[in-house]
Phi, psi and omega in degrees: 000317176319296189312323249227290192283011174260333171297326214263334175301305183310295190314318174276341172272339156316299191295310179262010216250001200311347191259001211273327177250181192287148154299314194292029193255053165091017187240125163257138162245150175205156204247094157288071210255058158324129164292283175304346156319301181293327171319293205265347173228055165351128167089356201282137198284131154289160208228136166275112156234191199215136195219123171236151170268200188289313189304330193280322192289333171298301170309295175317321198278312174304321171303274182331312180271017160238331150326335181236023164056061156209158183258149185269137155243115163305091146284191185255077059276344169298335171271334184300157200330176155166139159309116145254115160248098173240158206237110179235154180282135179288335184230199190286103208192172179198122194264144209248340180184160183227143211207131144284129185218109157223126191076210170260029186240095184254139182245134159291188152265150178304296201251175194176101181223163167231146207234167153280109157250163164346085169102353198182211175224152192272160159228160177222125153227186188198125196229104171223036192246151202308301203276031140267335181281354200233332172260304190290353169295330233246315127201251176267143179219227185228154141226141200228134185255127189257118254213162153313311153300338190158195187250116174256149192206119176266137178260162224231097179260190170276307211275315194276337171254012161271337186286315185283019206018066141286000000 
């Protein structure tokens, strides 16, 4: 139970706390505003997400911890490879799962929970398994938050995973 409300605390302090460290310290953020997405789902929530590796989660987790005045210890897991994605509906909506997608090759996330925000429910996920690590490696790919209504989707470069040191 400890584990669930210090995840669901991180979640909120993610979503509102996003200006407290640099951008370039490993955070990609996107806005999911389709065209064909909305076409094809009406009503459909646009979804804010925010996707970090490990170095942007070690910056937030430093940010956090000087805010609330204690010091962070960096263990090696905290550096090993890893995903963080997180996905809140920008309007009223509730995200039921986030999925990696290139091609017809979808990987889940190891973990994958949800909070209450402003209008919906946020999702957090975190992807560190070898075949998440092998599709985003592999080149460009998606990330996609899947909704009551449909699928909302952020794309991926080459340029957007050197930022996040993937």
């Amino acid at each position: 139970m400890m584990f669930r409300t210090t995840a669901i605390a991180l979640v909120s302090l993610t979503l509102t706390s996003a200006s407290l460290y640099a951008a370039d310290a490993g955070v990609l953020t996107c806005s999911s505003r389709k065209v064909k997405e909305s076409f094809r789902h009406t009503g459909l929530a646009v979804v804010d997400m925010q996707m970090r590796g490990a170095a942007g989660d070690i910056a937030l987790n430093e940010a956090i911890a000087k805010r609330i005045n204690t010091e962070l210890h960096v263990t090696e897991g905290m550096k090993a490879w890893h995903l963080t994605v997180v996905a809140a509906p920008a309007t009223a909506g509730i995200v039921q799962n986030i999925v990696l997608m290139s091609g017809s090759t979808v990987v889940a996330p190891s973990l994958l929970f949800t909070s209450a925000v402003d209008g919906g429910m946020a999702g957090y996920a975190t992807f560190s398994s070898p075949e998440a690590q092998a599709l985003v490696q592999s080149g460009d790919f998606q990330v996609v938050a899947e909704l009551q209504g449909g699928r909302r989707s952020c794309d991926v470069s080459q340029k957007d995973r050197v930022r996040l040191g993937l």
